[in-house]
Every structure is written in C-alpha cells, then in structure tokens.
C-alpha positions as CSV (number, residue, x, y, z in Angstrom):
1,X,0.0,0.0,0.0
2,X,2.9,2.5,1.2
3,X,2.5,5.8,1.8
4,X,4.4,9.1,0.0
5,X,4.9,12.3,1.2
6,X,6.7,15.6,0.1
7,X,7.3,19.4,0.6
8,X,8.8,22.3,-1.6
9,X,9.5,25.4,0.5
10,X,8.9,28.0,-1.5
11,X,9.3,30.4,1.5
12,X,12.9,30.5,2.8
13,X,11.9,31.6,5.8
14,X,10.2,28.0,6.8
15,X,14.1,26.4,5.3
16,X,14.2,25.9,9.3
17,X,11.2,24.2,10.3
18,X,11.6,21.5,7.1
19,X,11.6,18.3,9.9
20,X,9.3,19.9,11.9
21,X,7.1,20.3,9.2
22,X,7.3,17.1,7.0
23,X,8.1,14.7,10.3
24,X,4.5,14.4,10.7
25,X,3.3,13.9,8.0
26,X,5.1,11.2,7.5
27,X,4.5,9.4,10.6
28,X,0.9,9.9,10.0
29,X,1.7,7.6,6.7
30,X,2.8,4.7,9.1
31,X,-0.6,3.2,8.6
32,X,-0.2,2.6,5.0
33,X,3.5,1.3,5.4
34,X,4.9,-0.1,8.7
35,X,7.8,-1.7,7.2
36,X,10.2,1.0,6.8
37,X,10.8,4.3,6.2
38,X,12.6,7.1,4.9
39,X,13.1,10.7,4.1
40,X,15.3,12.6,1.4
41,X,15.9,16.0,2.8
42,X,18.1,18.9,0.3
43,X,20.4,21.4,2.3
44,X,24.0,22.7,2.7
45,X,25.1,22.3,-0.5
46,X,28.8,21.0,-1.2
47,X,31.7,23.7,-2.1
48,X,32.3,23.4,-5.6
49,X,34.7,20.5,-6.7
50,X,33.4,18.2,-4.2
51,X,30.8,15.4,-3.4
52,X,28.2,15.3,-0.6
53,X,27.6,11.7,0.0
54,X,25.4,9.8,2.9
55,X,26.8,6.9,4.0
56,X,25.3,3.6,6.2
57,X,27.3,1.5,8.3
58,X,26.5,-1.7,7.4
59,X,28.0,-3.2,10.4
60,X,28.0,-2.7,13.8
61,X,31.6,-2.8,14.6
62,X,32.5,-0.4,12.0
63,X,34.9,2.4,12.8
64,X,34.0,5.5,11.5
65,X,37.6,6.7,12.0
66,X,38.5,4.6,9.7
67,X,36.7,5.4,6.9
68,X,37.7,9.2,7.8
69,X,41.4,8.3,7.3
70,X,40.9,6.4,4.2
71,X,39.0,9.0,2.6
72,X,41.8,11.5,3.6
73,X,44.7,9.6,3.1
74,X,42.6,9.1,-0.8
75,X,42.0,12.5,-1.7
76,X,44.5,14.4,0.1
77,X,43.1,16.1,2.7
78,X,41.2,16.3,6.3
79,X,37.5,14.6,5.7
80,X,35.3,14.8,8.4
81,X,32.9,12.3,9.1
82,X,29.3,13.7,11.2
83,X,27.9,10.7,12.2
84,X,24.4,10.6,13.3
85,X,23.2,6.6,14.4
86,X,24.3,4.5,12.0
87,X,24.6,7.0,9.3
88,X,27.2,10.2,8.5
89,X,27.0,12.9,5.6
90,X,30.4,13.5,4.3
91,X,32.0,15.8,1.6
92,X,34.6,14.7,-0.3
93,X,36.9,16.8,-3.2
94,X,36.4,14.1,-5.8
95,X,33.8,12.9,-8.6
96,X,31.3,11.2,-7.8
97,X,32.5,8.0,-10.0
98,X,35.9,8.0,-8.2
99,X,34.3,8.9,-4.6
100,X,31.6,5.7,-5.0
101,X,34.0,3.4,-6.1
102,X,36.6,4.1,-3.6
103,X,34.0,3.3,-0.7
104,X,32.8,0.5,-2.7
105,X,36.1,-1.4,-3.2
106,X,38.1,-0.2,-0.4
107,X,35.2,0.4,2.7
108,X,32.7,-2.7,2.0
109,X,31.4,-2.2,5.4
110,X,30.0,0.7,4.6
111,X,27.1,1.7,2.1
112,X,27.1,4.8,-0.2
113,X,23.1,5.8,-0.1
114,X,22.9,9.1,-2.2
115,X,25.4,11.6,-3.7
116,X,25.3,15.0,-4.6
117,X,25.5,18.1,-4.1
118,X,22.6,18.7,-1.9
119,X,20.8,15.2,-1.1
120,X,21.1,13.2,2.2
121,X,18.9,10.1,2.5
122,X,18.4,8.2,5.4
123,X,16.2,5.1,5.8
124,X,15.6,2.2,8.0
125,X,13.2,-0.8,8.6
126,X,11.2,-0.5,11.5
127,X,8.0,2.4,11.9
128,X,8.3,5.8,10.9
129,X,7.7,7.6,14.3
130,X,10.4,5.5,15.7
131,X,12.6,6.2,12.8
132,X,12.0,9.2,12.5
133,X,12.9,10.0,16.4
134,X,16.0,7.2,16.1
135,X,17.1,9.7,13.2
136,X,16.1,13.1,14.4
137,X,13.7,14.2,11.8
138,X,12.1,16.4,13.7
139,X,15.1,18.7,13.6
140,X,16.2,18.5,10.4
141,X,16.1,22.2,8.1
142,X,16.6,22.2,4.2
143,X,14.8,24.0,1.3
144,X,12.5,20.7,0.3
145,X,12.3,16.8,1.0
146,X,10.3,13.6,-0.2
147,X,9.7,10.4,2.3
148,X,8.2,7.3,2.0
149,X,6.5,4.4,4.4
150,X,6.4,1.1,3.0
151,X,4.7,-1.8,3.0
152,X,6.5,-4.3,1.5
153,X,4.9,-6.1,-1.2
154,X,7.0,-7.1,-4.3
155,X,10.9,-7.5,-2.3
156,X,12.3,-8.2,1.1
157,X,12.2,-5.8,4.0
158,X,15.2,-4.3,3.9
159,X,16.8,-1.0,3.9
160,X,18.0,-1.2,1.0
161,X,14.7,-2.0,-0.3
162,X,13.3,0.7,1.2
163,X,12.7,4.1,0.1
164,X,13.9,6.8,-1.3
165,X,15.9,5.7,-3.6
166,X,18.6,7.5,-5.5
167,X,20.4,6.6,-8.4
168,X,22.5,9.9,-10.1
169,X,23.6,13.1,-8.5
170,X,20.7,14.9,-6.4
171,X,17.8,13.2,-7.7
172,X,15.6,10.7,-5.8
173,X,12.4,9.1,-5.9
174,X,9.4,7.6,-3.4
175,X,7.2,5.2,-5.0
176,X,3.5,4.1,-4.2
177,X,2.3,1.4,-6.6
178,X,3.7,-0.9,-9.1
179,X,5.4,-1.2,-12.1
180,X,4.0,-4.5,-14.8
181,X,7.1,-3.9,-17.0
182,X,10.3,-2.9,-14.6
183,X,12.1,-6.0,-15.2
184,X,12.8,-5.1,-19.1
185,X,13.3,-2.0,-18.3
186,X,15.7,-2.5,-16.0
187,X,17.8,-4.7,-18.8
188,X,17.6,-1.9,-20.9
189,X,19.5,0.5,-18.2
190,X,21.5,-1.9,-17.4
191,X,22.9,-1.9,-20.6
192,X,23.9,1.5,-20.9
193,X,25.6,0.8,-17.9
194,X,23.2,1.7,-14.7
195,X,23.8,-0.4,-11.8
196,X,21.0,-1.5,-9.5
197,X,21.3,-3.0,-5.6
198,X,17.5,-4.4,-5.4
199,X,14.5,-6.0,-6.7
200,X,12.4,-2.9,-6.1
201,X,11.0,-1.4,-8.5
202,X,10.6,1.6,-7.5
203,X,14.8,1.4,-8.0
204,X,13.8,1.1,-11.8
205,X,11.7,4.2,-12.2
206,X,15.0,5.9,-10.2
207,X,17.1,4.8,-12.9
208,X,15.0,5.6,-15.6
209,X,14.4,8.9,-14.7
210,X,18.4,9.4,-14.3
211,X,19.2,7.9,-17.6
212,X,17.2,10.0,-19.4
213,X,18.4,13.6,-17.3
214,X,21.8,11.7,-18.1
215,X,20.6,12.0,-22.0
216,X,20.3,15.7,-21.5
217,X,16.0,15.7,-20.3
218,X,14.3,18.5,-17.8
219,X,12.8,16.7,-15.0
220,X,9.8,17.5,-17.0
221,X,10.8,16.2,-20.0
222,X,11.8,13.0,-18.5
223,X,8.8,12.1,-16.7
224,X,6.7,13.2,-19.8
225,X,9.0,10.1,-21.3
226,X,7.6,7.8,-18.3
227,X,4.8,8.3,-19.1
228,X,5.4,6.2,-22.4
229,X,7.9,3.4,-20.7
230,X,6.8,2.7,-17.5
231,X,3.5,0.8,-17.8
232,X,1.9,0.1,-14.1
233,X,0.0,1.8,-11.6
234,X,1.9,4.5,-9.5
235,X,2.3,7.8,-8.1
236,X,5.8,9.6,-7.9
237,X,7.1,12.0,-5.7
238,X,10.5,12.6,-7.2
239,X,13.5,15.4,-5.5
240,X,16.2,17.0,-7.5
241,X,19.3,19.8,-6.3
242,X,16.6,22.5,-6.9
243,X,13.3,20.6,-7.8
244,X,10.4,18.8,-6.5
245,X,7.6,17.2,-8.9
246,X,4.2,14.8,-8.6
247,X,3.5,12.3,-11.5
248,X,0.2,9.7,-11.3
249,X,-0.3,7.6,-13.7
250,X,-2.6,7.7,-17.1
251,X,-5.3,5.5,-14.7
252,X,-4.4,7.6,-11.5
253,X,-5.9,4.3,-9.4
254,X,-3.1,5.0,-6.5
255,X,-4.2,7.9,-3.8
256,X,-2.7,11.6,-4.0
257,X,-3.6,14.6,-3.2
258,X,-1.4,18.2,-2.7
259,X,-2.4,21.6,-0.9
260,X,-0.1,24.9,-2.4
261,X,0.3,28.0,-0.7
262,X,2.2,31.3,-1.3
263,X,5.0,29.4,1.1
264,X,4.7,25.7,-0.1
265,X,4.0,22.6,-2.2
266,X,2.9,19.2,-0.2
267,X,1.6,16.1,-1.4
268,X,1.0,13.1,0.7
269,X,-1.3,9.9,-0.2
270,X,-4.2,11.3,2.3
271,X,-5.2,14.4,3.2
272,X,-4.5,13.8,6.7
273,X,-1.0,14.1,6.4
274,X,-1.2,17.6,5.7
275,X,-3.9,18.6,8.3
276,X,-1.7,20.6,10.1
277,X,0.7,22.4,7.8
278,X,0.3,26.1,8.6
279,X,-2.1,27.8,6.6
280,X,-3.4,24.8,4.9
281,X,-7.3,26.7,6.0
282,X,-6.4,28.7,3.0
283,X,-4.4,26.3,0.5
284,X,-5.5,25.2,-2.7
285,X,-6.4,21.6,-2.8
286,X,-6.5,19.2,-5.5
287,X,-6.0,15.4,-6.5
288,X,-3.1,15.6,-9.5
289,X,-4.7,14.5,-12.0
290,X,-3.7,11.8,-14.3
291,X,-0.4,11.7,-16.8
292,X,-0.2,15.1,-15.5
293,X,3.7,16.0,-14.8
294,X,3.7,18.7,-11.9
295,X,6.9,20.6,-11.1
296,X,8.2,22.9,-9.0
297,X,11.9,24.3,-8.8
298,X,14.1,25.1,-11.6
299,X,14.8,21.9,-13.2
C-alpha cells in the first residue's frame, strides 16, 4: 500500500522548520506502510569540486575513523565524518564516480546511499515515528524533501529495499504502486551501464528517470518520457538539487492529493497528512490529475 509524502518550501523563511514540518506527516503515513521508512531531505550544498555523500554502516563494529582516514589519506586532505546513528553525511573533493567506487572497493562495510551536491537520505526498517525520532527528523532544516512508508509487497524488508531511492547526483524518488514492466526496463539500463542494488521497482523508475536527465531531459521532459515506458500503476514523488515534482499515472488508481500555498508545495497519499501544515485553512487543494507532470523548482 505504502505511503508518499513531500514538501517544496517555496518560503525560505520556513528552510528551518523543514523536519518539523514534513516529520508528521510522514508518521501519519505509518498506517499505510509499517515496514520501513525514509526521508530525502536537500540542504548545505557542497563547495564546488566536491561530493556530498550519505553513508550507512552496514556493520555494527565499524569504525567511522576509519573510513575518515581512508577517505583522507585518498584524496589528500582532512575529511570529516558527522555521524548521526548509523549513518554520517560526508564531503569529499572528488567525482562522484571515483568517490563511489573508492568506498565500494576499499570500505565494503559501509554503504554509499545518495550523492550529490545537496541530497542526504536516510532510511531504516522499522515504523516511521520511531525512525523518525531514532534519526532526528524532527530537527532536520533544508529547502524541500520527499519520504516514503512502505509496505513491503513485491521484495524483502530491507533498507536497502526501502525508500527513497537515489540513483544519479541529487535526484531521488518515493514510490506508491507498481510497475507491470520494470524487469525489461531495468535490462535496458543496465545496458547502458546503470547499476542496481535491489529488486524494487521503485529502483527502476529511479534509474530511468536518471538515464534519461543523463541524456540531456528536464525533470519534465523526463517524466513526460515515463509516461510512455513505465507501464503500471503508480504515483511519484521525485527530488532534484533545486526541484520537486508529482506524477500519477494515465489510470491515476493509486491515492494523492497536494495543498499549495504562497510558502509551499505538499503532497502526501491522504489528506490527513497535511492537516496541520500552517495555513493549509487557505491552501489550494486538488487530487493531480492523471499523466499530469507537476513541477516545481528550476529543473
């Protein structure tokens, strides 16, 4: 069933309440997906010439110190690690191809789970309130964010398998329904080279939608593309550095609905998620309609 949520802060003002705001909301979605959950949230965007990546320790016993000195002792200089639980956001003066597979071959107790130069993901099996007060949500500030509670249908419970998922630099995407033709898709993408970690697919539409902004697409132009290459039922909540858009599909049989004011853009799966968002007494309200791309941002 799952549940989607997002906001776009068109208000800089409210940059500082982000995790208060969006916290609840997705709690409230716990309901629809106990499994797991997890929220991409864009801030503090990397110096240029580096990498912002958020990495999971995969294993208890991992040193964080470790992977500090590595990724010094690699690119030749002091690297930080801010660890919160078992994940830390780290910026690295590298590529993104060179940082990935320098944690992947070198670090294998440790997971790479977004890059760019705004994104941090963080996920986690278990339900969202306690996830999202495990992870401090609730404090978080950034300019917009997309999160996801899932009830696992079509793969394992895991956190990889969870949501959001990213697969290129910035951009992610939350998933409520399913796709009838992701397995050929996904051999397509894997032939132009994109990698994948999980059976979900939700992972698929990720790719897609990177492989086609990879080809030189909008955000808008490459949903418009989904439109014609993902067959299923679904709605997506999909983040970029500087963007935020809805799509449903051309049947629209999976639950949105989004509130805008002169400060924001929110969508969740049920009204009730946005209740409370301030001003939402004089929001417009609507259901997206269907094969309708919606965006917001610059992309």
């Amino acid at each position: 069933m799952c549940g989607i949520v997002g906001l776009y802060l068109k208000n800089s003002d409210l940059h500082s309440r982000i995790g208060e705001l969006i916290t609840p909301m997705l709690d409230c979605m716990g309901d629809r997906g106990p499994d797991s959950a997890g929220l991409a949230i864009y801030r503090d965007e990397a110096p240029a010439g580096t990498i912002k990546i958020t990495v999971r320790k995969l294993e208890s016993d991992a040193a964080w110190s470790e992977l500090s000195q590595g990724l010094s002792q690699r690119f030749g200089c002091d690297i930080p690690v801010k660890a919160v639980g078992s994940y830390a956001v780290i910026i690295v003066p590298g590529s993104e191809g060179d940082v990935l597979a320098f944690v992947a071959s070198e670090f294998p107790s440790f997971r790479v789970m977004s890059a760019g130069r705004k994104i941090e993901i963080f996920k986690e099996t278990g339900r969202p309130e306690e996830i999202s007060e495990r992870l401090g949500f609730g404090q978080l500030y950034g300019s917009h964010a997309v999160g996801h509670t899932r009830m696992a249908t079509e793969s394992a419970v895991t956190t990889d398998g969870s949501h959001p998922f990213s697969t290129g630099m910035d951009l992610c995407l939350v998933h409520n329904g399913s796709l009838s033709n992701y397995s050929s898709v996904r051999e397509n993408l894997q032939r132009r080279g994109i990698e994948f970690r999980t059976e979900n697919d939700s992972e698929v539409a990720a790719g897609y939608l990177m492989w086609r902004m990879r080809e030189g697409d909008s955000l808008n132009q490459a949903l418009e593309s989904a439109l014609d290459d993902l067959d299923g039922f679904y709605t997506f909540a999909i983040g970029t550095s500087n963007g935020f858009a809805v799509l449903r599909d051309p049947i629209a049989c999976k639950p949105a609905v989004m509130v805008e004011t002169d400060d924001y853009v929110a969508m969740a799966s049920e009204y009730r998620a946005l209740a409370d968002l301030p001003g939402i007494e004089n929001a417009r309200q609507w259901e997206p309609e269907p094969a309708i791309v919606y965006t917001w941002g610059d992309d």
